[in-house]
DOFI-184874 format. One record per residue: residue in three letters; x, y, z of N, C-alpha, C, O in turn. Coordinates in steps of 0.05 Angstrom, whole numbers, always signed. Last residue first. Example, Ala and Ser with C-alpha at 12.3 -4.5 7.8 and 13.67 -1.06 7.14 Angstrom:
<nodes>
+------+--------+---------+--------+---------+----------+--------+--------+---------+--------+--------+---------+--------+
! type ! n_east ! n_north !   n_up ! ca_east ! ca_north !  ca_up ! c_east ! c_north !   c_up ! o_east ! o_north !   o_up !
+------+--------+---------+--------+---------+----------+--------+--------+---------+--------+--------+---------+--------+
!  SER !   +257 !     -45 !   +142 !    +273 !      -21 !   +143 !   +258 !      +1 !   +157 !   +268 !     +23 !   +161 !
!  ALA !   +264 !    -114 !   +156 !    +246 !      -90 !   +156 !   +264 !     -66 !   +156 !   +285 !     -66 !   +169 !
+------+--------+---------+--------+---------+----------+--------+--------+---------+--------+--------+---------+--------+
</nodes>
This chain:
<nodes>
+------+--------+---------+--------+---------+----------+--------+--------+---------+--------+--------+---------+--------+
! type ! n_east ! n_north !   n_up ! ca_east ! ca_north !  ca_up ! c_east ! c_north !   c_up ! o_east ! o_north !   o_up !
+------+--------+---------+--------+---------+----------+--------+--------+---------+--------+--------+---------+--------+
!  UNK !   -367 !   -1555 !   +344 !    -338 !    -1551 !   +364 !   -345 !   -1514 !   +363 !   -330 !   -1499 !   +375 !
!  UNK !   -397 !   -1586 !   +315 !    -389 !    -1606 !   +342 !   -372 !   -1585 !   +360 !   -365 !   -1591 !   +382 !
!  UNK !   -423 !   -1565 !   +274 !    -428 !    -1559 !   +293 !   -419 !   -1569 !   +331 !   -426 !   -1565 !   +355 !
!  UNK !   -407 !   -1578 !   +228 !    -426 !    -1603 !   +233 !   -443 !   -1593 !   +261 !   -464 !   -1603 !   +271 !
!  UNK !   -367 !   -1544 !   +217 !    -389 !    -1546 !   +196 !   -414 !   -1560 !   +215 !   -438 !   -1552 !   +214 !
!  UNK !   -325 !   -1562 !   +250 !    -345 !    -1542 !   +260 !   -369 !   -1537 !   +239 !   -390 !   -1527 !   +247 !
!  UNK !   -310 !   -1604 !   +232 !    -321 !    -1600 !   +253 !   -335 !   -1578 !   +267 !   -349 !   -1577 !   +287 !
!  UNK !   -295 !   -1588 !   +176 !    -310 !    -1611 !   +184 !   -334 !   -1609 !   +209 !   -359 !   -1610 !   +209 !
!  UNK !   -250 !   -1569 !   +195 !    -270 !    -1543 !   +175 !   -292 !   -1566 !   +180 !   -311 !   -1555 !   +191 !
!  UNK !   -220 !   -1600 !   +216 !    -223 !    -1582 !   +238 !   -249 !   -1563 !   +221 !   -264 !   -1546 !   +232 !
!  UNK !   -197 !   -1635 !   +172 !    -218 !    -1648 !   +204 !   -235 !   -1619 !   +215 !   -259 !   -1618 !   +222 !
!  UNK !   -185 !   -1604 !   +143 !    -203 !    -1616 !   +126 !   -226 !   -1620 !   +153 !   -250 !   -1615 !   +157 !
!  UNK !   -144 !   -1584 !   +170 !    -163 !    -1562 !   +158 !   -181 !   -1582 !   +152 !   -203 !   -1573 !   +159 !
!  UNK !   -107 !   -1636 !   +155 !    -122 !    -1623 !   +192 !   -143 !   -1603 !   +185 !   -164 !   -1608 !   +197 !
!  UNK !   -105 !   -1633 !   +107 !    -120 !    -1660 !   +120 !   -127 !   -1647 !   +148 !   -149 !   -1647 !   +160 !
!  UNK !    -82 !   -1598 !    +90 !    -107 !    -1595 !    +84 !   -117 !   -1622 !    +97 !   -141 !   -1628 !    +95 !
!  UNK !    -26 !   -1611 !   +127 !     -47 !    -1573 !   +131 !    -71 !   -1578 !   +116 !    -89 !   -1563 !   +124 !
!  UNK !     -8 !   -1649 !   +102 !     -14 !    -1652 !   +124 !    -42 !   -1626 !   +133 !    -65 !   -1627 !   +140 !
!  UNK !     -2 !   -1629 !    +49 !     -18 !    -1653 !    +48 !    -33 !   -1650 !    +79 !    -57 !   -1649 !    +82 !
!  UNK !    +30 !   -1598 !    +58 !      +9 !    -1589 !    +50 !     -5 !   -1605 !    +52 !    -28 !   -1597 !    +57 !
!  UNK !    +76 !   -1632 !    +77 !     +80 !    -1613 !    +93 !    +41 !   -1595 !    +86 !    +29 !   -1583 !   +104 !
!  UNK !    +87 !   -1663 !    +23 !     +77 !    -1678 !    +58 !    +64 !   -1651 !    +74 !    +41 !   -1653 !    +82 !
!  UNK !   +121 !   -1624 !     -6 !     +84 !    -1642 !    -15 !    +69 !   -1650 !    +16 !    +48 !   -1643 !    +25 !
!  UNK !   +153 !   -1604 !    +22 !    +142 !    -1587 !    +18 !   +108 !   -1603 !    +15 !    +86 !   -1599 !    +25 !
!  UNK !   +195 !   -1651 !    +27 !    +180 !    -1640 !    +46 !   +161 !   -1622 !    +37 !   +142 !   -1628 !    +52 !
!  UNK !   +224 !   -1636 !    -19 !    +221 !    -1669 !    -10 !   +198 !   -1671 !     +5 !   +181 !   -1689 !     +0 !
!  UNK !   +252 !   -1583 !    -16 !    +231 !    -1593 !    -38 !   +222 !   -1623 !    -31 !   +205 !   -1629 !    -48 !
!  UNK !   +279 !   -1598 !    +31 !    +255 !    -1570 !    +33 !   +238 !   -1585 !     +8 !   +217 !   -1597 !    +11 !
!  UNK !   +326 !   -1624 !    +19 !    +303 !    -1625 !    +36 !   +282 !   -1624 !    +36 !   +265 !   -1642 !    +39 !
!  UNK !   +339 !   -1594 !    -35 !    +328 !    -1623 !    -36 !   +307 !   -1628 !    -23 !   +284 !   -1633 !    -31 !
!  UNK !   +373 !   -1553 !     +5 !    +351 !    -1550 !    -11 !   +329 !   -1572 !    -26 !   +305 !   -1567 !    -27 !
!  UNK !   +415 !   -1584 !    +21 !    +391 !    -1574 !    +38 !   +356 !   -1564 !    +26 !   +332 !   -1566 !    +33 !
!  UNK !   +432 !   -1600 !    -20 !    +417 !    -1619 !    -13 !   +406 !   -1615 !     +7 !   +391 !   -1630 !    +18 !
!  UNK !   +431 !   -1553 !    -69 !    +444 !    -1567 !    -55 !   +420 !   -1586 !    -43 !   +397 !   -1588 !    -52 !
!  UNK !   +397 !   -1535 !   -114 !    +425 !    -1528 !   -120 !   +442 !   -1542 !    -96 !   +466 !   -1544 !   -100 !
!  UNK !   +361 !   -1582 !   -162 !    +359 !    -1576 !   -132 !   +394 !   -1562 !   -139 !   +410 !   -1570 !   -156 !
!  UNK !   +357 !   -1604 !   -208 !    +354 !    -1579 !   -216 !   +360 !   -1561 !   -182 !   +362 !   -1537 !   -178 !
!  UNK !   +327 !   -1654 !   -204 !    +363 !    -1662 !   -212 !   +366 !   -1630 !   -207 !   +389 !   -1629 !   -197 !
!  UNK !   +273 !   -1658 !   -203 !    +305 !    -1666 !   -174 !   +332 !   -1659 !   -169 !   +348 !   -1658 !   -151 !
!  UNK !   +252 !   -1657 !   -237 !    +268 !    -1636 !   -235 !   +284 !   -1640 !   -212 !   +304 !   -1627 !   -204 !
!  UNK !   +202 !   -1696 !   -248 !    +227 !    -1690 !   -265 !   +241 !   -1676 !   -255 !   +260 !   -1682 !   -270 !
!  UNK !   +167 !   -1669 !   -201 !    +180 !    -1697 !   -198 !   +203 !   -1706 !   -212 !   +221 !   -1720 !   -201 !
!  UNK !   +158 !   -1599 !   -185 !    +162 !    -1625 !   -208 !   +178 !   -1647 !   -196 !   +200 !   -1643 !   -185 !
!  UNK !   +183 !   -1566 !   -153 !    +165 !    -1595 !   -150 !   +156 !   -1605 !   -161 !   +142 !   -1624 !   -154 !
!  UNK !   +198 !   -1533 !   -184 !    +223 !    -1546 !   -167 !   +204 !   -1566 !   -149 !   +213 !   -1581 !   -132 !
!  UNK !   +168 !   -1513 !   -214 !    +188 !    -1529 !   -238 !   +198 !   -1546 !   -207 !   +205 !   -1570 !   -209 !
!  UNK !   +140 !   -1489 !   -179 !    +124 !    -1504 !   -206 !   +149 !   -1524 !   -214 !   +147 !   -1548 !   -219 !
!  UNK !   +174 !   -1436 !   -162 !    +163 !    -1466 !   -143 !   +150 !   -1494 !   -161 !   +152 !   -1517 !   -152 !
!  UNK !   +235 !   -1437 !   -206 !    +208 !    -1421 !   -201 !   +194 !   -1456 !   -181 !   +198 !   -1480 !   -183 !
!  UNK !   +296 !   -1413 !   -231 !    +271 !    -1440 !   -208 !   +251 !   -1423 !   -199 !   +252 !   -1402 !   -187 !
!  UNK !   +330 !   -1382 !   -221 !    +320 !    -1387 !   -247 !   +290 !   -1405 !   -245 !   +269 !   -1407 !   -258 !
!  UNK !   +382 !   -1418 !   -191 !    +373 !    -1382 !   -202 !   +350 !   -1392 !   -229 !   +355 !   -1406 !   -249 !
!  UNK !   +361 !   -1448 !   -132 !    +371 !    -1439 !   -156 !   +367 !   -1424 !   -172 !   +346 !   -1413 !   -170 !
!  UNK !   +332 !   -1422 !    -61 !    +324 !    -1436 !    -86 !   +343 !   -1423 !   -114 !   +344 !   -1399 !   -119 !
!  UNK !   +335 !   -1448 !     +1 !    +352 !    -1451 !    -28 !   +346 !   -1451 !    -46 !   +350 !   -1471 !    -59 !
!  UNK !   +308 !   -1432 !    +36 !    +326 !    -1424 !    +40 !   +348 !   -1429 !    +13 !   +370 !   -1418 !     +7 !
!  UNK !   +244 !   -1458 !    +48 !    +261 !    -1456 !    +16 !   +286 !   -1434 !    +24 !   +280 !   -1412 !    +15 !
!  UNK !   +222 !   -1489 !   +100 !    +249 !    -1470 !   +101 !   +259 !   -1473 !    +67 !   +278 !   -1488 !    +61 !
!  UNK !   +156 !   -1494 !   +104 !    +179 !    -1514 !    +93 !   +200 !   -1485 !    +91 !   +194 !   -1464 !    +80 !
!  UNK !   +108 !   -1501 !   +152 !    +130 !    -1481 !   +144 !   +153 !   -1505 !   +125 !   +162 !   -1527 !   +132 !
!  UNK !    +32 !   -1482 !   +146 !     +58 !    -1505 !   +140 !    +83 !   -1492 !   +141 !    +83 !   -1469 !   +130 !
!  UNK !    -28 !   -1468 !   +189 !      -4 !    -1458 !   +163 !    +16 !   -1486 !   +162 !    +12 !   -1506 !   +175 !
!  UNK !    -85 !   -1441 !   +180 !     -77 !    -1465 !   +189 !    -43 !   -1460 !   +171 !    -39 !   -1450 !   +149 !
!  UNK !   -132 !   -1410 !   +228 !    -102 !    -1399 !   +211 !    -92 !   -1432 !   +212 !    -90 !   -1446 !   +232 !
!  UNK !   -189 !   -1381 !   +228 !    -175 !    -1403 !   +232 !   -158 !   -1393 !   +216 !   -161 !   -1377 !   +197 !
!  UNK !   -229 !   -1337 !   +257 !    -207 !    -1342 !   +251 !   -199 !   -1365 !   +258 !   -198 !   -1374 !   +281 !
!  UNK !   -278 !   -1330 !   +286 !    -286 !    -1338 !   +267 !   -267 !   -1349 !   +252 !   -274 !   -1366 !   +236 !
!  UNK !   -267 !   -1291 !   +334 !    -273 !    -1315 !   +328 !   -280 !   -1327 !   +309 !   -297 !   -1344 !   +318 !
!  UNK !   -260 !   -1240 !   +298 !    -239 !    -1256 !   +314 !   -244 !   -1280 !   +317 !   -229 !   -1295 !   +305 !
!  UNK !   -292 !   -1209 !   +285 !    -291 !    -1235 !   +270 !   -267 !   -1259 !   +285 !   -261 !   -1283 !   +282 !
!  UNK !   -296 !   -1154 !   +287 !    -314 !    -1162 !   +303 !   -312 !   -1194 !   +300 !   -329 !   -1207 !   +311 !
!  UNK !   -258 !   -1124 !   +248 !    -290 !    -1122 !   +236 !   -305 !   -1140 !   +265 !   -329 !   -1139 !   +263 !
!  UNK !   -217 !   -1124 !   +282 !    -227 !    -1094 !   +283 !   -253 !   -1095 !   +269 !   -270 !   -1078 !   +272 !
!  UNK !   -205 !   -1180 !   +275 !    -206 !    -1166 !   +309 !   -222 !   -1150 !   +303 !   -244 !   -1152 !   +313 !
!  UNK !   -191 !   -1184 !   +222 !    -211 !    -1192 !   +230 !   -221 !   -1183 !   +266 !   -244 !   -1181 !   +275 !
!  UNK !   -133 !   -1151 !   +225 !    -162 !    -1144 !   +205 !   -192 !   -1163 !   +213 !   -214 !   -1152 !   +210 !
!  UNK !   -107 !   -1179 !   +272 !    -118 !    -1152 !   +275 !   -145 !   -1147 !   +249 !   -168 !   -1141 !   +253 !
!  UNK !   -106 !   -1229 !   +241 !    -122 !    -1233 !   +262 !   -126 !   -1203 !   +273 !   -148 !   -1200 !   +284 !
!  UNK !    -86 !   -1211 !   +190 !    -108 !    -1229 !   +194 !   -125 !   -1221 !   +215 !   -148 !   -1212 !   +214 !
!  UNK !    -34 !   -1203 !   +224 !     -46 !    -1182 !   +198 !    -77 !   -1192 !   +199 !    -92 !   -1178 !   +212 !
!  UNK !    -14 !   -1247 !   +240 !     -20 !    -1232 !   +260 !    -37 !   -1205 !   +248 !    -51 !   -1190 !   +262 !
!  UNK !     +1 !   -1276 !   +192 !     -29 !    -1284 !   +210 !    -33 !   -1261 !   +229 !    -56 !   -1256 !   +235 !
!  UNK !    +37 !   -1256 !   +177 !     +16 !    -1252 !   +165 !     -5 !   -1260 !   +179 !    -27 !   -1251 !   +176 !
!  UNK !    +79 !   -1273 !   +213 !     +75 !    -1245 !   +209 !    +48 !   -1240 !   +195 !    +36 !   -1219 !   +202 !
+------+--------+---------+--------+---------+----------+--------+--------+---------+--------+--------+---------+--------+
</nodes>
């Protein structure tokens, strides 16, 4: 939903091409009362998950950014350099 915001605000200044959207989706469909994102990826706080769907999501979340700044990293790279 937000990229589509993006890509009309940049359409109407003339920037369209210029848009890169790199995103990650982790499903926090669970988060305990009181849990803020800081505390629930903390490494100490495992224990603080309210189910083990939710576990998931927090397990995944690190990988899931890791992944989005390593492709951003290639792809901001490559066009820096002018290859693309």
């Amino acid at each position: 939903m937000e990229d589509l915001a993006a890509a009309r605000a940049a359409e109407s200044f003339g920037l369209l091409d210029r848009l890169i959207i790199l995103r990650t989706a982790v499903d926090m469909a669970v988060f305990p009362a009181g849990m803020t994102p800081e505390i629930l990826w903390d490494p100490e706080t495992d224990d603080h998950v309210a189910s083990e769907e939710g576990l998931e999501s927090v397990d995944i979340f690190e990988t899931a950014m890791r992944n989005c700044f390593a492709a951003g990293r290639v792809l901001i790279d490559t066009v820096l350099a002018g290859d693309l």
